[in-house]
C-alpha positions as a printed NumPy array, in Angstrom:
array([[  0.   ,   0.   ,   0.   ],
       [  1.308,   3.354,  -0.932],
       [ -0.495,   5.464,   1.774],
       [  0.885,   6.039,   5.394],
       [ -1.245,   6.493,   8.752],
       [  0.053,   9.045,  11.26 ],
       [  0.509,   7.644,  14.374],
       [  1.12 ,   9.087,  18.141],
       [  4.037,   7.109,  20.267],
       [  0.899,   5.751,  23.042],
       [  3.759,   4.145,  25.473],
       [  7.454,   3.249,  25.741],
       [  8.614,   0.364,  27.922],
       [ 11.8  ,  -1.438,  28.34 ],
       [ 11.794,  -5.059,  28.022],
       [ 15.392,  -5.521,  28.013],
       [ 18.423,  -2.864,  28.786],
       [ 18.751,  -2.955,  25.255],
       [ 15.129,  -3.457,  23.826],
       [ 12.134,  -0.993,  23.966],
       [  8.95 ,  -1.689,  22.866],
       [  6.664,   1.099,  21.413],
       [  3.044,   1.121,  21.46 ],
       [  1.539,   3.331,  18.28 ],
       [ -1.908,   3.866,  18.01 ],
       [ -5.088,   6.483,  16.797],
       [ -7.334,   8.975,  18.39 ],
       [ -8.707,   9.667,  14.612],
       [ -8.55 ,   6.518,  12.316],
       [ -8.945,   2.559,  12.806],
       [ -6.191,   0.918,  12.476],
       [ -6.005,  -1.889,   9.405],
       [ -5.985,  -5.667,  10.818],
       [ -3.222,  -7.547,  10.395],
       [ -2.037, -11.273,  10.698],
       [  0.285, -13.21 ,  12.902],
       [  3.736, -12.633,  11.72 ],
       [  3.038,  -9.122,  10.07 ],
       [  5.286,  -5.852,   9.933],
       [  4.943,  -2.102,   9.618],
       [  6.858,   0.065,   7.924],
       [  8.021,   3.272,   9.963],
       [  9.207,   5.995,   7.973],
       [ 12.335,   7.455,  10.03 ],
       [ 14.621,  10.279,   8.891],
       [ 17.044,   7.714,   8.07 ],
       [ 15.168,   5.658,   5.703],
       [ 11.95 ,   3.292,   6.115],
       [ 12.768,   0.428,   8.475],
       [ 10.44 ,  -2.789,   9.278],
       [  9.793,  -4.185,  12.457],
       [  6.989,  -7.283,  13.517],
       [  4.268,  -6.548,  15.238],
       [  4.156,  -8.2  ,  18.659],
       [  0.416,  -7.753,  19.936],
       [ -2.137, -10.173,  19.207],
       [ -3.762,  -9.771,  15.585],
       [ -7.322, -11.063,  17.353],
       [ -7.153,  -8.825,  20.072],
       [ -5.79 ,  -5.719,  18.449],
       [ -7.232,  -2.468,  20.881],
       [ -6.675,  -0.454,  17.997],
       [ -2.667,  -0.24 ,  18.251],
       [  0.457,  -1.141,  16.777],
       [  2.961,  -2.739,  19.507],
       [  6.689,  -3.249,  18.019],
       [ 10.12 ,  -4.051,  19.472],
       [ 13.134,  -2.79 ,  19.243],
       [ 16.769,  -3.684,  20.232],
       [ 19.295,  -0.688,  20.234],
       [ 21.858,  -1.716,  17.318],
       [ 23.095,   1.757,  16.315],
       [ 23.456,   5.26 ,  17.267],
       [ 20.678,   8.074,  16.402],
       [ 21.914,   8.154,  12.849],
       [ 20.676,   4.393,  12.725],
       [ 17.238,   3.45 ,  12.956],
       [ 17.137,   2.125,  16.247],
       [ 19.088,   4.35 ,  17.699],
       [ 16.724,   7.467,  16.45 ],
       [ 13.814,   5.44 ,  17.68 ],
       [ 15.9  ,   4.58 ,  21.361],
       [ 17.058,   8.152,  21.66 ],
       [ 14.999,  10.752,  19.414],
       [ 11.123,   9.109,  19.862],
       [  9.353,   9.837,  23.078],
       [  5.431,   9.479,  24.215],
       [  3.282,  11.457,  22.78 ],
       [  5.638,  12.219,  19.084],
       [  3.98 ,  11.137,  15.821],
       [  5.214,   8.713,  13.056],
       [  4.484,   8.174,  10.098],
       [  3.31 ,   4.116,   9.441],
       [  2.978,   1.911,   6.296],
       [ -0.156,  -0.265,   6.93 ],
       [  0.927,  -3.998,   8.064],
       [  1.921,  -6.186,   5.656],
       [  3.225,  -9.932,   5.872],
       [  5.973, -12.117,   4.256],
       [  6.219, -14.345,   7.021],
       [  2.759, -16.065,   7.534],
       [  1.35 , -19.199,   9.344],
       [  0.95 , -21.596,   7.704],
       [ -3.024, -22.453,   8.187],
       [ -2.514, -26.083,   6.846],
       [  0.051, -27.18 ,   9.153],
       [ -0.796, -29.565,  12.131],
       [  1.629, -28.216,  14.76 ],
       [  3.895, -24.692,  14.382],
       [  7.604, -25.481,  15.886],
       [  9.318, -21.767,  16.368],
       [ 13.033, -21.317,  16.723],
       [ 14.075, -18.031,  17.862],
       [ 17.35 , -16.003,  18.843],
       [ 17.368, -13.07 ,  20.477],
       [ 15.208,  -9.956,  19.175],
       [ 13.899, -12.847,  16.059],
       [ 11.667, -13.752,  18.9  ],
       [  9.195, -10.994,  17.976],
       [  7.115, -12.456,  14.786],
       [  6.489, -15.872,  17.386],
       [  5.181, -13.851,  19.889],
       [  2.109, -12.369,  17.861],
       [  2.035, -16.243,  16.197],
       [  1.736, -17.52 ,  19.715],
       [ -0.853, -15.69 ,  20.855],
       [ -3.028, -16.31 ,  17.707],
       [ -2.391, -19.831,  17.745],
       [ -3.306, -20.198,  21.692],
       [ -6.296, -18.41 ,  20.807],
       [ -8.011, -20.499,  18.527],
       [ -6.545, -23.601,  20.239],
       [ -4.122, -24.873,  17.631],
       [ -0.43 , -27.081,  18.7  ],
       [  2.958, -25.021,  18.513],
       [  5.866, -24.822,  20.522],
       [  8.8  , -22.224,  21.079],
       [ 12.462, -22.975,  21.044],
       [ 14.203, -19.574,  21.874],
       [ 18.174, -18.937,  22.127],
       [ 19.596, -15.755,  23.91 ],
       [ 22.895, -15.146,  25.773],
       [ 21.24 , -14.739,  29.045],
       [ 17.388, -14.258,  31.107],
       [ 18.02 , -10.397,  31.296],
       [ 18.797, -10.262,  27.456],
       [ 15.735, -12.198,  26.679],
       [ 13.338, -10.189,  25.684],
       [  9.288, -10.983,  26.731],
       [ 11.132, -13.783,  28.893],
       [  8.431, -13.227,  31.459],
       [  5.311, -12.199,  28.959],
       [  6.118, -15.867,  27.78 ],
       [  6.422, -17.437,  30.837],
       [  3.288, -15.798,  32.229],
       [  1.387, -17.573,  28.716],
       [  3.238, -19.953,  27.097],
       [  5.484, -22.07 ,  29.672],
       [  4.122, -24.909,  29.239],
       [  4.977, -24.78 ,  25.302],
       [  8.595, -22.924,  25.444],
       [ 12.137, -23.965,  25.7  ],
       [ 15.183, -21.143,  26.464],
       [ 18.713, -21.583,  25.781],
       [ 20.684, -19.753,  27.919],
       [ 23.935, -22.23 ,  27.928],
       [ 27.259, -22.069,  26.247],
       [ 27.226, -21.867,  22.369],
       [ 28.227, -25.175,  21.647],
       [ 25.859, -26.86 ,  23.771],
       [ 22.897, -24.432,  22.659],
       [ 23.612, -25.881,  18.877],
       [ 23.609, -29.229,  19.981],
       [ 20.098, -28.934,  21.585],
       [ 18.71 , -27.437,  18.913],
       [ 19.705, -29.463,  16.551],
       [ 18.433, -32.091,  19.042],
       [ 14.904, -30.176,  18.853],
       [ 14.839, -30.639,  14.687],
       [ 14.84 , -34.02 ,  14.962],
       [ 11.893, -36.522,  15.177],
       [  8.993, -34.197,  14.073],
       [  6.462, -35.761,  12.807],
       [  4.376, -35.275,   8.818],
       [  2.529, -31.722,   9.02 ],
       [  4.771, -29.629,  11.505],
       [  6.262, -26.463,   9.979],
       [  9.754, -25.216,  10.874],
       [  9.466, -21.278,  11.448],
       [ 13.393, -19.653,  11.97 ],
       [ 14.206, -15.856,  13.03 ],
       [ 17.223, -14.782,  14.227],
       [ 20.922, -13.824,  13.445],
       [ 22.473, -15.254,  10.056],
       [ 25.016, -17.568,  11.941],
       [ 22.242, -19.299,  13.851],
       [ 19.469, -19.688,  10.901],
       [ 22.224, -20.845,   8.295],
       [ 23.193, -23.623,  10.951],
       [ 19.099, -24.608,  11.539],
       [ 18.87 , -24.334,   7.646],
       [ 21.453, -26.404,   7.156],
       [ 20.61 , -29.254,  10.082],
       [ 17.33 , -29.708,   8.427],
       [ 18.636, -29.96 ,   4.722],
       [ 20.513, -32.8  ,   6.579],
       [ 17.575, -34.415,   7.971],
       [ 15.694, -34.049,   4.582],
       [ 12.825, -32.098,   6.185],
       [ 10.843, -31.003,   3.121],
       [ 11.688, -27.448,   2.065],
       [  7.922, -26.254,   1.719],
       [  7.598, -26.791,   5.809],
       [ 10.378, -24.6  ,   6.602],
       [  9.655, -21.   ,   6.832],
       [ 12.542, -18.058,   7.724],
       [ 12.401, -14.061,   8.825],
       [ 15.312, -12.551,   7.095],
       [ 15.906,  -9.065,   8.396],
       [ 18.689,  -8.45 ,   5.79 ],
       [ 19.659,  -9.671,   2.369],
       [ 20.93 , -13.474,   2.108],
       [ 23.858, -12.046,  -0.168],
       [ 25.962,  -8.827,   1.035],
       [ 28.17 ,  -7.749,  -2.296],
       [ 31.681,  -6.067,  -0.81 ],
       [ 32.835,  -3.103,  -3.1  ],
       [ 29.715,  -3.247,  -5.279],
       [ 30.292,  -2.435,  -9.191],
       [ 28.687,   0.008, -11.481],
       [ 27.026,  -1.547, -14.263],
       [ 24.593,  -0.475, -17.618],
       [ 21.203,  -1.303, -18.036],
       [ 19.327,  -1.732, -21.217],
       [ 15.324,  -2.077, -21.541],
       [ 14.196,  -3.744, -24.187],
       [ 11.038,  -2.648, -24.474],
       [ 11.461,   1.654, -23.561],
       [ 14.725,   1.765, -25.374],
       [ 16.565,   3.601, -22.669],
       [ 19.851,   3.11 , -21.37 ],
       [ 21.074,   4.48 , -17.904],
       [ 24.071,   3.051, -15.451],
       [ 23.042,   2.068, -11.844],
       [ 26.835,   3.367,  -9.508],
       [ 27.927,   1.678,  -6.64 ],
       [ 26.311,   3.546,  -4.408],
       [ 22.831,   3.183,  -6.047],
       [ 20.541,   0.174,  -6.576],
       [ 18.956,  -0.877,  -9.75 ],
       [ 15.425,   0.106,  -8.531],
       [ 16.238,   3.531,  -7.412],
       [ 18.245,   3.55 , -10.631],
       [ 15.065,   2.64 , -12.255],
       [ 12.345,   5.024, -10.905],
       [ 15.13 ,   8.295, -11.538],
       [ 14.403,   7.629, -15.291],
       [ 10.561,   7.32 , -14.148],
       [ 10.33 ,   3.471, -14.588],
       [  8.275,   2.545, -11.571],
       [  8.731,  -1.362, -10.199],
       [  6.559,  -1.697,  -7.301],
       [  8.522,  -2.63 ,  -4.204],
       [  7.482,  -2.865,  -0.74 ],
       [ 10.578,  -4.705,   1.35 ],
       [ 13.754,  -3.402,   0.313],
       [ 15.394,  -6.33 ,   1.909],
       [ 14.674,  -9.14 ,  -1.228],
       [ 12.447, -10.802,   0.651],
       [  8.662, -10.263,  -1.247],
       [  9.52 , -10.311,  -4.371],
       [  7.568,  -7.29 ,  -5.508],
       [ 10.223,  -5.376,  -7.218],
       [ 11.188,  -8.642,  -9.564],
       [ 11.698,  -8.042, -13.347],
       [ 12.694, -10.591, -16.53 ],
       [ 16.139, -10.823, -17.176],
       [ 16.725, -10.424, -21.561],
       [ 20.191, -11.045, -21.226],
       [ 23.809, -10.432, -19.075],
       [ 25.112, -11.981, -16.128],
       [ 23.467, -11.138, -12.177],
       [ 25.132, -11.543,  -8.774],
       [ 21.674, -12.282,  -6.909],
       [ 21.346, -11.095,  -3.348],
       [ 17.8  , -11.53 ,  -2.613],
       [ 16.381, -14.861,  -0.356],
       [ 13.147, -15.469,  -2.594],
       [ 13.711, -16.406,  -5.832],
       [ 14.777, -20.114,  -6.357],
       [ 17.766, -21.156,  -8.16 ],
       [ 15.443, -21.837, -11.057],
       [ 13.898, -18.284, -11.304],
       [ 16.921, -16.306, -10.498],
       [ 17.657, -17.542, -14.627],
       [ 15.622, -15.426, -15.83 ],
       [ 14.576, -12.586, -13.492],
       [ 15.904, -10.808, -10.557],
       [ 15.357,  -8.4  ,  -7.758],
       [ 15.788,  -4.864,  -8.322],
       [ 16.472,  -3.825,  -4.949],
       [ 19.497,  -6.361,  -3.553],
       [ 20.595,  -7.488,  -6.849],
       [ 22.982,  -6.445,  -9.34 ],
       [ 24.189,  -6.587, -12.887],
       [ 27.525,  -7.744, -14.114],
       [ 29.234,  -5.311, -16.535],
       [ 26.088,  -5.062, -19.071],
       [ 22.35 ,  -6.495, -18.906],
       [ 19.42 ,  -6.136, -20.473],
       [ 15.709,  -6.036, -18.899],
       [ 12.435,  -6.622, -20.389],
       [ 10.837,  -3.5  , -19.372]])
């Protein structure tokens, strides 16, 4: 959606010393619904960043509840939001949207979670407890006072959660443990840090658990190109011909010569900004396409040419 609600800062409150959670909401408007697993968009001097919504899509009062762990200073995004927003200061929202969904058809929901990845499960939770459907938690973090909703979960879900608060090496070996032995219908849901989804991912390749019933949160692109290249772009079908500099990505590239691909992530993660590839070679950076797909098309917003390409556009 292309429109943006304004929204007043309704409370602050620490969860962890390095984690605040901010409560948005309306005197003027209802707020759009949203499902379990669903982000907003906040529109920050910075740039437009994307953080899950943590409150309880069936039980939504009419706010926004998001959390935040301090990663930056106020030039960053969570930094401006730790040290620049206070109660009472208005934002400016995208409307929820969701690239990390439940999956309705699964027979029981098995989250694994490290540290502030924990916040798509917690709206999933409460949904799921809700309507009475099977899941269970499985959440890493260095220690109880860096765990953030650590008592919000024990106060509603203990009897479904595991933490890992042990040494590294043991805390992969139990998880791994926790792959193992699920049963035909249960769905694999990963958030968290790089290191620890790449060694899930990779467990469960090893156990041949199907690919369709495991479902990841990336909060940056799968691919990070060092030293990025400028490269030319021809469209086929407009005739123009522009480069895209180091410094720039093919989509803003794209919409300065008033060719508009839709986007919504920024991240390559949706896939909305995807175009058809005519010809040239593409370092691809985004985790959606498959290995098939990324043939022929490509993401306009993580991705890059090599030297010379051509697009269908």
């Amino acid at each position: 959606m292309a429109y943006t609600l304004q929204l007043t800062v309704k409370k602050i409150e620490h969860e962890t010393d390095t984690i605040k959670k901010f409560t948005f909401t309306s005197d003027e408007i209802p707020l759009p619904p949203f499902g379990a697993g669903a982000h907003v968009t906040l529109h920050l001097p910075m740039g437009k960043r994307q953080y899950s919504l943590v409150n309880n899509p069936l039980e939504m009062k009419n706010e926004y509840v998001i959390a935040v762990k301090k990663i930056s200073d106020h030039n960053g995004g969570s930094g401006y939001l730790h040290e620049c927003i206070g109660q009472g200061d208005n934002i400016s929202v995208s409307p929820p949207d969701n690239f990390f969904p439940l999956r309705t058809e699964a027979k029981h929901h098995v989250f694994f979670a490290a540290g502030i990845g924990i916040t798509p499960f917690v709206s999933m939770m409460a949904y799921l407890k809700t309507i009475g459907r099977s899941f269970e938690l499985h959440y890493a973090a260095s220690g109880e006072r860096e765990c953030a909703f650590h008592r919000h979960i024990q106060n509603h879900f203990r009897s479904k959660s595991t933490f890992y608060f042990m040494k590294r090496e043991e805390k992969i070996a139990k998880l791994k443990k926790a792959l193992q032995n699920r049963t035909m219908g249960t769905h694999i849901y990963l958030c968290g840090p790089p290191a620890f989804m790449d060694i899930l991912l990779e467990h469960s390749h090893k156990l041949r658990y199907p690919e369709k019933f495991i479902h990841e949160e990336q909060f940056q692109p799968a691919v990070l190109i060092e030293n990025p290249q400028p490269f030319f772009v021809n469209l086929v079908k407009t005739k123009k011909t522009f480069m895209v500099s180091s410094g720039q990505t093919l989509l803003d590239a794209l919409h300065e010569i008033d060719i508009y691909v839709p986007y919504t992530c920024r991240m390559g993660v949706c896939g909305t900004c995807e175009v058809e590839i005519e010809e040239g070679d593409v370092v691809h950076c985004d985790s959606f396409l498959t290995e098939e797909e990324k043939v022929g098309n490509m993401l306009t917003c993580v991705s890059r040419g090599i030297g010379h390409i051509k697009l269908r556009l």
